[in-house]
N, C-alpha and C positions, 0 to 999 in steps of 0.2 A: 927272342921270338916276339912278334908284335900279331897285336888282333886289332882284326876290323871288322865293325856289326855295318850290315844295312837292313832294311824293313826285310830283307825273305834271304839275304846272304851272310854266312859267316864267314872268313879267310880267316890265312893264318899262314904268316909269312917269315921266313928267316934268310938274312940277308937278303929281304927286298925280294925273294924269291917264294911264290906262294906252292906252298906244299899239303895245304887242306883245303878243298873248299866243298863248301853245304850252299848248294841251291835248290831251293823246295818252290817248284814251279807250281805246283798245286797248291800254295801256304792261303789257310782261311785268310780273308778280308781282315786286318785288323784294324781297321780305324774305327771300330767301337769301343775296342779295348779301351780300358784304361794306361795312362802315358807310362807306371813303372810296368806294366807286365808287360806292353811294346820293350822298353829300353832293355830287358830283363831279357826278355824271350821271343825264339821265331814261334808264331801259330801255324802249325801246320795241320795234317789232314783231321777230319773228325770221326771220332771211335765209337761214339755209339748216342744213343739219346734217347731219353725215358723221360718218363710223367715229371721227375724230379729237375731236371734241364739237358743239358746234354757235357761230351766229355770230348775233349781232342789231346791229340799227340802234340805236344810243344816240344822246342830243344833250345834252352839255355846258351845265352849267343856267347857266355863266358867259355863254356867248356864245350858245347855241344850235345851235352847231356841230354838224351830223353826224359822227357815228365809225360804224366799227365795230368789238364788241368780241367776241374767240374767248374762249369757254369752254372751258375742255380739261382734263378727267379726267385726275388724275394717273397713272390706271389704265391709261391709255389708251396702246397700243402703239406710237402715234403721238407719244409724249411725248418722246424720244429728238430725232425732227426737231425739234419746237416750242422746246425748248431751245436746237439749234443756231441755229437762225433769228432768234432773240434774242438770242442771244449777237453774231451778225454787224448785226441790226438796230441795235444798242448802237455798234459801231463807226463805221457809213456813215449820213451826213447831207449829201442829194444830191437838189433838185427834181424829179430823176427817177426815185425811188426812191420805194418807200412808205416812208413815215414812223411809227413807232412814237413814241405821245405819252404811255401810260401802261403799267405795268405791275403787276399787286398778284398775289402767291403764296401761296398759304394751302398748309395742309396736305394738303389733297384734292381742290384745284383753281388751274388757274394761267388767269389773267383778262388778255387783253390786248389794249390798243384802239389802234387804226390807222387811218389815213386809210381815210375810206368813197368808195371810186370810183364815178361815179355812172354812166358811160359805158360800163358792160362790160368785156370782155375783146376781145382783136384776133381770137380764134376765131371770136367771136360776130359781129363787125364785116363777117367774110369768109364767114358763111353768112346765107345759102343759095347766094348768089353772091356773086361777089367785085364788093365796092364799091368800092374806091383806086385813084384815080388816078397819072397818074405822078408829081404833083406831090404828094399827100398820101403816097403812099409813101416818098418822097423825104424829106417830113418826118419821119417814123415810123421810119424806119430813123435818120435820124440822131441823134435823139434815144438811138435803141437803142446805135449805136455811143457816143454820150459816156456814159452811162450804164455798158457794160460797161468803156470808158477807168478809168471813175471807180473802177471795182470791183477791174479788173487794179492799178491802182497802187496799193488796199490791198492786194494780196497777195490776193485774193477771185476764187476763182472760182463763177462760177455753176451750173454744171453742168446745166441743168435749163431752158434758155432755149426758149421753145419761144409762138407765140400764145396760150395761155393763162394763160399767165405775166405778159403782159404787157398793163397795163392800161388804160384810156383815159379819162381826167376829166371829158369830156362827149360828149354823143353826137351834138357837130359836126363836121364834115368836115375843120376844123382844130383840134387840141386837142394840149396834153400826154400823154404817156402817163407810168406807174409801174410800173417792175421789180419784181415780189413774188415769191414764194414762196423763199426762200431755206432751205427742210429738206435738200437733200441738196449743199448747197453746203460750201466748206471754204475756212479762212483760211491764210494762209502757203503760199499756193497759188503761190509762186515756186519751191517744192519737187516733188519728182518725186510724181504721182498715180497710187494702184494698185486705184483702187474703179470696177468697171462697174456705173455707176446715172446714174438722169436716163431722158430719153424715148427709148425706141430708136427712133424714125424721125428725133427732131434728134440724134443723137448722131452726134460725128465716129467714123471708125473706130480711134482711137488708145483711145477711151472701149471700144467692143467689144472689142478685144485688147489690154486692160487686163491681162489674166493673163500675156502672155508680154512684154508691153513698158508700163511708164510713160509716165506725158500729163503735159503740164502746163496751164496755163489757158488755151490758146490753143482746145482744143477749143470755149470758146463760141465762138470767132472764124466755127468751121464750124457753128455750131448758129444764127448769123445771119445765115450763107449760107442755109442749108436756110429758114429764114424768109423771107426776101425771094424765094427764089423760088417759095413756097409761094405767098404773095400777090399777087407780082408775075407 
């Protein structure tokens, strides 16, 4: 089988006879990019865009693979989390976790591509009513729980656990889900915590009276309490 990349086409030919082809007639403008995430990946449509930069659908011209990758302004006041969040995605490599596959930093803009969830968010899953059974709750929560296991034994707390955070790979009734957003999270988190941040409706009360007494990372233990009975 041989491959051939162009700027917005992928083929894929056996015996000289093409049997895949990806053309993304809408594929974003890439002559800003940077030359490895051109050579690397097609840009295609754009998924959304916040205060902190914005985010598009790419697909890897090796395999064809979905990503998606955040643009983020170095300007950008939000840059501070996006660091840490790398910095912690660098350490943790977990099925249940989102996956960080590339990274490129320029001088005025930092590019990074992550597993593209195709299934939404557990927010989204639970409105406009609540869909989960006992049985897919059952599974969703425990997935959450080895997932936080996995995070406590690096010294990683979440801080910030909450249904929008957590993701879901397809939009079946049985599916994996992926822990993301890791900006206000902290490592070495076997140590005593003195920061009130994360979402104040999942926040244990150790996180709100953060000024007069320290937490440690068991507060997400209560922030996936407060989730299962959100849902459940």
């Amino acid at each position: 089988m041989n491959h051939v990349s162009l700027p917005n086409k992928v083929e894929y030919h056996v015996f000289a006879v093409p049997v895949f082809v990806y053309l993304d007639n809408g594929a974003v403008e890439a002559a800003s990019y940077p030359d490895d995430i051109k050579e690397r990946y097609v840009v295609s449509s754009l998924i959304g865009r916040g205060a902190f930069g914005e985010v598009s659908l790419i697909f890897e011209k090796k395999s064809c693979r979905k990503y998606a990758m955040k643009k983020i302004s170095k300007k950008s006041s939000f840059l501070k989390y996006t660091d840490l969040e790398v910095k912690i995605l660098r350490e943790v490599n977990h099925p249940l976790i989102i996956h960080m596959e590339y990274i490129r930093d320029t001088p005025e803009t930092l590019y990074i591509v992550m597993d593209f969830i195709e299934g939404g968010d557990l927010n989204s899953r639970l409105q406009p009513v609540l869909t989960l059974t006992e049985s897919r709750t059952k599974l969703i929560f425990y997935q959450l729980a080895l997932a936080v296991q996995y995070l406590h034994d690096k010294r990683i707390a979440h801080r910030d656990l909450k249904p929008l955070n957590i993701l879901l790979t397809s939009d079946r009734p049985e599916c994996l889900i992926k822990v993301t957003d890791f900006g206000v999270s902290k490592i070495e988190a076997n140590t005593w915590l003195r920061t009130q941040i994360g979402s104040r409706l999942y926040n244990a009360p150790e996180v709100l009276n953060a000024h007069n007494k320290p937490y440690t990372n068991k507060v997400d233990v209560w922030s996936m309490g407060v989730i299962l009975f959100y849902w459940y």
